[in-house]
C-alpha positions as CSV (number, residue, x, y, z in Angstrom):
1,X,0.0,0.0,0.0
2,X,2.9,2.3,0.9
3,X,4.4,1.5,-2.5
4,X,1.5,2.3,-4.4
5,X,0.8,5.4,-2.7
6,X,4.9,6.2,-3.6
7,X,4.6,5.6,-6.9
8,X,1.1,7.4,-7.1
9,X,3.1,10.6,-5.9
10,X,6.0,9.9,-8.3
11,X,3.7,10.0,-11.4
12,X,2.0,13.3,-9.9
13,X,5.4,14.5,-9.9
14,X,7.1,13.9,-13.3
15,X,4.6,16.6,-15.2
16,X,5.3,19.1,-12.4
17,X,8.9,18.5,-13.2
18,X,8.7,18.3,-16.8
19,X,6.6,21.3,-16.4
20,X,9.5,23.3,-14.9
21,X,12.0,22.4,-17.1
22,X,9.7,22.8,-20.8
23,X,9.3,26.2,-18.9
24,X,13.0,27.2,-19.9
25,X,12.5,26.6,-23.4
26,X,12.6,28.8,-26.3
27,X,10.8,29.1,-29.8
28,X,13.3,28.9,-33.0
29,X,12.1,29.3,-36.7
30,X,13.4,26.4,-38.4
31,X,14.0,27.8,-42.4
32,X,13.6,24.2,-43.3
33,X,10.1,23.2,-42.3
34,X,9.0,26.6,-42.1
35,X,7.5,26.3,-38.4
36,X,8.1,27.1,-35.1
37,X,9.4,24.9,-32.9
38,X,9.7,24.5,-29.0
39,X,13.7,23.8,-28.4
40,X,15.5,23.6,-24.7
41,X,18.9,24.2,-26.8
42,X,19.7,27.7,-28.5
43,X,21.8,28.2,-31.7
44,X,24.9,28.7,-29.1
45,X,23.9,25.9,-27.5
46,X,23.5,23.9,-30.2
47,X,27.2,25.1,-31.3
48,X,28.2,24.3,-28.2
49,X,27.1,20.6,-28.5
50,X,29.2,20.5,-31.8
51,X,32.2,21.9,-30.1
52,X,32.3,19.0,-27.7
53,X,31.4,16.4,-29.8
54,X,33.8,17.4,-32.3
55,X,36.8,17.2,-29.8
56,X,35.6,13.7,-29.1
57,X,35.7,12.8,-32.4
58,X,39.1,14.0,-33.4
59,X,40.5,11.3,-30.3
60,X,38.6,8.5,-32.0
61,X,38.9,9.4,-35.7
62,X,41.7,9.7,-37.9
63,X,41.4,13.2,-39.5
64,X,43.5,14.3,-42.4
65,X,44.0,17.9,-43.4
66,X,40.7,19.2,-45.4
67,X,42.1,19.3,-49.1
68,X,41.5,22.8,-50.5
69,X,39.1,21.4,-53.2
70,X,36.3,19.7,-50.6
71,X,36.8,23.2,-48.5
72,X,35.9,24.9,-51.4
73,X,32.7,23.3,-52.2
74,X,31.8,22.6,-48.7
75,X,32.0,26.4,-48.1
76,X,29.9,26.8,-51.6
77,X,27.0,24.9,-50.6
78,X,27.5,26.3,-47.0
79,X,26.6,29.6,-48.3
80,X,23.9,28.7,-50.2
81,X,22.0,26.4,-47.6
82,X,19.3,27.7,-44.8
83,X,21.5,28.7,-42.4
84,X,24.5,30.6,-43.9
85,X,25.1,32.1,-40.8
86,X,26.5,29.3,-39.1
87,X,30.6,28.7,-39.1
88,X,30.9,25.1,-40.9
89,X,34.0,22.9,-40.6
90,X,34.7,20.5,-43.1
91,X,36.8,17.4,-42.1
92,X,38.2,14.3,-43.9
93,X,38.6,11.0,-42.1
94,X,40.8,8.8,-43.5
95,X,39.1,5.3,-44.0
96,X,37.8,3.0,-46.5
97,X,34.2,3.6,-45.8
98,X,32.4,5.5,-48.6
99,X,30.6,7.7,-45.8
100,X,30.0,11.1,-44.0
101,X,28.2,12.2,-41.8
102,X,27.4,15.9,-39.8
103,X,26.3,16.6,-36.3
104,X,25.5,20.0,-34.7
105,X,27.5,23.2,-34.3
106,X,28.1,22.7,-37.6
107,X,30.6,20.1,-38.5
108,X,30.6,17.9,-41.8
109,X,33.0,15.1,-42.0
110,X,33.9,13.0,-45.4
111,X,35.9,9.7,-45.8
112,X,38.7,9.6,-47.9
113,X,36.6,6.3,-49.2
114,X,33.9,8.5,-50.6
115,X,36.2,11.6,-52.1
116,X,37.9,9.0,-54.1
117,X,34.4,7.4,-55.5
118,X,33.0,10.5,-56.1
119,X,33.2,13.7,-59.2
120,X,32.9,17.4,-57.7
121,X,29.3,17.4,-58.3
122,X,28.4,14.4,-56.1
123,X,31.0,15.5,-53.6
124,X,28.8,18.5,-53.3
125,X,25.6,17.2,-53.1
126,X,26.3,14.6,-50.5
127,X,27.9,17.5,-48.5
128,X,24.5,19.2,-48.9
129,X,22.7,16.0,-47.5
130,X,25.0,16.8,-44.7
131,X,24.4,20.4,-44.3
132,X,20.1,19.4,-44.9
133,X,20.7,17.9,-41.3
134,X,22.1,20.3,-40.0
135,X,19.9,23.5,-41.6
136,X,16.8,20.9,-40.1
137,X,18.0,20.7,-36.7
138,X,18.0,17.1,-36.8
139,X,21.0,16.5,-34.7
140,X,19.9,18.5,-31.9
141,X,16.1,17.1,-32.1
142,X,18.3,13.4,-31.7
143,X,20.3,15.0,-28.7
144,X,17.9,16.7,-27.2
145,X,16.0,14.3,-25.6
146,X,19.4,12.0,-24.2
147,X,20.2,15.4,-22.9
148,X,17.4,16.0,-21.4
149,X,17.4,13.1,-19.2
150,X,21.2,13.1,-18.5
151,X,21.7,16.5,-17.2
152,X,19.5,17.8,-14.0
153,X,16.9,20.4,-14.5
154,X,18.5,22.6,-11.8
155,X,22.0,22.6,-14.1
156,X,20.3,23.2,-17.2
157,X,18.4,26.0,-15.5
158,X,21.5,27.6,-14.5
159,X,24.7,29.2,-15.4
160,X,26.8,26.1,-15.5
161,X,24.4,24.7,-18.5
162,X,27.0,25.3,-21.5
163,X,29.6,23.4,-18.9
164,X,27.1,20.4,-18.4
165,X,26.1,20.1,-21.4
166,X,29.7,19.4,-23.0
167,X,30.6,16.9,-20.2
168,X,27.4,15.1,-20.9
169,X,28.2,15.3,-24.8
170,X,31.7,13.6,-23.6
171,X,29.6,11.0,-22.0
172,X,26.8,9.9,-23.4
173,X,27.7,10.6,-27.5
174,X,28.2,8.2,-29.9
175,X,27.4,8.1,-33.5
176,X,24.3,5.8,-33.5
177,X,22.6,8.2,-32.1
178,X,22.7,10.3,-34.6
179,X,20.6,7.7,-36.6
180,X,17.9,9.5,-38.6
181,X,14.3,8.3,-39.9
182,X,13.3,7.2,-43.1
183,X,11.3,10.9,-43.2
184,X,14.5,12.9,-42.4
185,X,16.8,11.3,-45.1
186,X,14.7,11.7,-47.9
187,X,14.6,15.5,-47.5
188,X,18.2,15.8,-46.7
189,X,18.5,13.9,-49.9
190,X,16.2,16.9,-51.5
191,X,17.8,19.6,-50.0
192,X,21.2,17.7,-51.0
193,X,20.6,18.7,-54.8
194,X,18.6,21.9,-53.9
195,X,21.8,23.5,-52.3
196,X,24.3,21.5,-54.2
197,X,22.3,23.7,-57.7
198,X,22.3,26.7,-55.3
199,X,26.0,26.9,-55.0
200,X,26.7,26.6,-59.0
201,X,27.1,22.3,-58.8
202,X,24.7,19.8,-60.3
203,X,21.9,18.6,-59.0
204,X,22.1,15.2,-60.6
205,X,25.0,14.4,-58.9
206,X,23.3,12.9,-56.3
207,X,21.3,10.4,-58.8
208,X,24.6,9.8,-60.4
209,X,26.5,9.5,-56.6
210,X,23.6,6.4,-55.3
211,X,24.0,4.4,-59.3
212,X,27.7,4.5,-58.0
213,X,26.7,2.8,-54.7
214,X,23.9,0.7,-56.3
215,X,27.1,-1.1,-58.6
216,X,29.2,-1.0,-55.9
217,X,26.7,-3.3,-53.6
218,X,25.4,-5.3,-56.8
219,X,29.5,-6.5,-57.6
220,X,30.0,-7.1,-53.8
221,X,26.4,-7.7,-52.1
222,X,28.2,-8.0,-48.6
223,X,29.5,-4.9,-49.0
224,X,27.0,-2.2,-48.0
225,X,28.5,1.5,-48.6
226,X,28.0,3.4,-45.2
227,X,25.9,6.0,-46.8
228,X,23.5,3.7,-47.5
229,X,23.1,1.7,-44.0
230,X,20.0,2.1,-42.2
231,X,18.7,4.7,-44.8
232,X,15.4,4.4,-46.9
233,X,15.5,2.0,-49.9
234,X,18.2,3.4,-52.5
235,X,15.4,3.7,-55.6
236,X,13.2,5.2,-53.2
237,X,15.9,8.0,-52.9
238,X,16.8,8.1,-56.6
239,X,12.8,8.8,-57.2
240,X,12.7,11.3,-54.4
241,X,15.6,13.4,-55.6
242,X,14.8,12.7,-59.6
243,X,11.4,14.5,-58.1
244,X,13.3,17.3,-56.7
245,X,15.2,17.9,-59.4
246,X,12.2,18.0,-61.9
247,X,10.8,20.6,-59.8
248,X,14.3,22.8,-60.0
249,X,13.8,22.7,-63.6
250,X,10.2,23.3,-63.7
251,X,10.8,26.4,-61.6
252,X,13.7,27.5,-64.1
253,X,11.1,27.3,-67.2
254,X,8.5,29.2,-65.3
């Protein structure tokens, strides 16, 4: 009986607590989806997220100076995305894997696996992919919650909260979590060849980038290119950004 009248009071608790801590947050215009949305985490939070991630990253990765060609377009499609405002860092791991991969702050990092598979034009649009994460927020909407839960509401309240939440990000981070849905791909996939066309590169790069990775897995089926694990079906994403690109061409003629 005591238990159940403990437990009772717990559940009374949690939405006075999550009352409290929802009470903190802030509204942010996200230029992708057009809407407002409830976020605990700033822009300088979520920069500072990327800051501490990033340092973890460079201990387990093996980065390689950024050759001046993938700056270049990096810092082309940068300035032509949703959110030019942000500083972007473009990094090159060294590895096999024909990957990359962003997270908040804003950080984009390409293996050397992938810059030698891939022509300027596909280079840019998977770079875009990146940056669509970003520009959506979808990083921070996958921390977010981890966060929440890790870090008290008293600390995230306070001035320490910058502090706590880089040690957490030290803690907790990994790369699966950073695992996005089927919904979430497919439009960084669109906004891929959008901002790739934006910052003077093809669009069809990206069609052109997954045919690559379609022969690559037909010649070798145990071999599964990185970009491709745990993403929607490849022809799904061909259609999709096919779709997109019709559109950037209809809008031309009109």
């Amino acid at each position: 009986m005591n238990k159940i009248f403990k437990m009772g009071r717990f559940y009374k608790i949690i939405p006075v607590v999550l009352l409290f801590i929802f009470s903190g947050c802030a509204t942010y215009y996200n230029p992708v989806t057009k809407k407002v949305e409830y976020t605990f985490y700033s822009e300088k939070d979520e920069i500072d997220m990327g800051v501490a991630m990033d340092k973890k990253l460079q201990k387990e990765l093996k980065i390689i100076p950024t050759p001046v060609k993938v700056e270049e377009i990096g810092q082309k499609i940068a300035n032509a995305c949703d959110r030019p405002n942000l500083k972007y860092t473009f990094r090159v791991v060294e590895g096999e894997d024909i990957n990359a991969f962003s997270i908040p702050g804003p950080f984009v990092y390409i293996y050397t696996g992938l810059l030698k598979n891939a022509e300027d034009d596909e280079i840019a649009c998977v770079i875009g992919h990146e940056i669509g994460h970003i520009c959506a927020r979808d990083g921070v909407h996958r921390l977010q919650t981890q966060l929440l839960y890790s870090i008290p509401a008293a600390v995230l309240l306070s001035n320490a909260r910058s502090e706590a939440i880089q040690k957490s990000i030290d803690t907790i981070f990994n790369l699966t979590m950073l695992k996005y849905s089927r919904e979430e791909e497919l439009r960084a996939d669109a906004l891929g060849v959008i901002y790739a066309y934006r910052g003077g590169y093809k669009p069809e790069g990206m069609v052109t980038f997954f045919k690559k990775l379609q022969e690559i897995e037909k010649k070798n089926p145990k071999i599964i290119p990185a970009f491709l694990s745990d993403h929607p079906d490849i022809e799904e994403r061909i259609k999709n950004v096919q779709a997109t690109i019709a559109n950037l061409n209809s809008s031309l003629q009109n």
